[in-house]
ZAMARGU-4260 file (C-alpha; in steps of 0.2 Angstrom, whole numbers, plus 5000, padded with zeros to 4 digits):
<rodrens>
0) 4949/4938/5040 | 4965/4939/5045 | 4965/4925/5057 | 4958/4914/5045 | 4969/4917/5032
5) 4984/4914/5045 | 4974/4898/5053 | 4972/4891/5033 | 4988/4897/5027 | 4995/4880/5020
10) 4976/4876/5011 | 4979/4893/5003 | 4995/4889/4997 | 4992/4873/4989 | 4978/4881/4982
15) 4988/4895/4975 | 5003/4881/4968 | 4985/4871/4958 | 4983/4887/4951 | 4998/4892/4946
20) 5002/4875/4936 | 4985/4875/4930 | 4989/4894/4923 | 5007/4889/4915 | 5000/4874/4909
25) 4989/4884/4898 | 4999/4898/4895 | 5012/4884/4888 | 4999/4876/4876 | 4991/4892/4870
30) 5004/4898/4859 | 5007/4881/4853 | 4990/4882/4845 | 4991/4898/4838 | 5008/4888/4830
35) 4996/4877/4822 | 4982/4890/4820 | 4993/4901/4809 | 5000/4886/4798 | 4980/4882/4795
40) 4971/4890/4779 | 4957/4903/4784 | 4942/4898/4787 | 4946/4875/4786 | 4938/4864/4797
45) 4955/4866/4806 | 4955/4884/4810 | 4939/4883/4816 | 4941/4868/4826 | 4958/4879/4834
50) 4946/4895/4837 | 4934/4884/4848 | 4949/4876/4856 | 4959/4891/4859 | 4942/4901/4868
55) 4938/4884/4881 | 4957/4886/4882 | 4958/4902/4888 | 4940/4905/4897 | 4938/4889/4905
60) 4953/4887/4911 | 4968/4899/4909 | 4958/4914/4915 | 4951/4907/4929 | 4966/4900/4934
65) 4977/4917/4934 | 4965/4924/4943 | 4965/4911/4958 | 4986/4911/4956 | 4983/4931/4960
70) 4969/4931/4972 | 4976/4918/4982 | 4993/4926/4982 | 4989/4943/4989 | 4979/4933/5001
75) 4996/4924/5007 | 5004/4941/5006 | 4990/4948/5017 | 4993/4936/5029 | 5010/4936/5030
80) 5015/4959/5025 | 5035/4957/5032 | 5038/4945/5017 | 5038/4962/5007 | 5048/4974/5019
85) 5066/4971/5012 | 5063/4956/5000 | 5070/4963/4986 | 5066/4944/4978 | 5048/4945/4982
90) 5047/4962/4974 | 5056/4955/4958 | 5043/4939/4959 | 5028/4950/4959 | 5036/4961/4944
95) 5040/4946/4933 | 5021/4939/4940 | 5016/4955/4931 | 5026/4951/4916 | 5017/4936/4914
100) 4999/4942/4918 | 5004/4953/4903 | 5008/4942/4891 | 4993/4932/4896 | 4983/4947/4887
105) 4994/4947/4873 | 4989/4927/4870 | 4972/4933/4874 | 4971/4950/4861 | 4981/4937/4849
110) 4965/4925/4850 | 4953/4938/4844 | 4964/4942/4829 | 4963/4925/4823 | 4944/4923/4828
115) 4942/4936/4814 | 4954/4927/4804 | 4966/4943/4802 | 4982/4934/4810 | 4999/4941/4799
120) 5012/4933/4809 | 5020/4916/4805 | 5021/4900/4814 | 5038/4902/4817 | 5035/4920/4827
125) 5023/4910/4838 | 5037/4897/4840 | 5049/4908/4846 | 5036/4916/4860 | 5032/4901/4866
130) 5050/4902/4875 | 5042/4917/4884 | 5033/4909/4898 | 5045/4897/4902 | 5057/4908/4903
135) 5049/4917/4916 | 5041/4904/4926 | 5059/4900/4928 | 5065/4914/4936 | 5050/4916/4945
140) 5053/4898/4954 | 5070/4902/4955 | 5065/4919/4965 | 5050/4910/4976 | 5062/4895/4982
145) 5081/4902/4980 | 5076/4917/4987 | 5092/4925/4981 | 5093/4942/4987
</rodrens>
């Protein structure tokens, strides 16, 4: 297994870089929904139209895709171990990684609250943690390609 990895490391890294935009890409637009959705009066033709949207969102796409960014990672990290002996970068990548796996399943707990159309927060909260993601998808390239420490 080993070998292969080693042998196909640059297909799995491609791979892993798909997934990873694929992930952010949702994980960018999902709170923008949940903007609109909590701007939308229960139970309208909107809201239901954002429920649907928000479930193929996450299902189809945003879950499948963090999933390949992990699998696909620890496989790179399987192939290549020293990158974690005395990488303190790497180690902070994986923690801020972790930080966004989280507030995946924040977004995703959030959806279920506004499938049963029990959402309390205002559009401007979701607004604001919108700014999350990007914030640390920033620091997480930084880390991956600065390599700063």
């Amino acid at each position: 297994m080993h070998d292969f990895i080693a042998t196909h490391y640059l297909w799995f890294k491609a791979l892993h870089l798909m997934a990873v935009i694929s992930w952010m890409a949702g994980i960018f637009y999902l709170p923008r929904l949940y903007v609109y959705h909590a701007e939308a009066e229960k139970g309208s033709e909107l809201s239901e139209t954002l429920k649907i949207m928000e479930r193929k969102l996450l299902k189809i796409i945003m879950n499948p895709a963090m999933i390949a960014t992990w699998v696909l990672g620890l496989l790179m990290l399987h192939a290549n171990p020293e990158i974690m002996t005395g990488q303190g970068w790497m180690h902070a990548k994986l923690t801020l990684v972790l930080c966004m796996s989280g507030f995946h399943g924040y977004l995703a707990y959030t959806r279920k609250i506004f499938l049963r159309d029990e959402n309390k927060k205002t559009h401007k909260f979701y607004r604001k943690i919108n700014e999350v993601p990007t914030l640390l998808m920033m620091a997480i390239v930084i880390l991956a390609v600065v390599k700063p420490f």
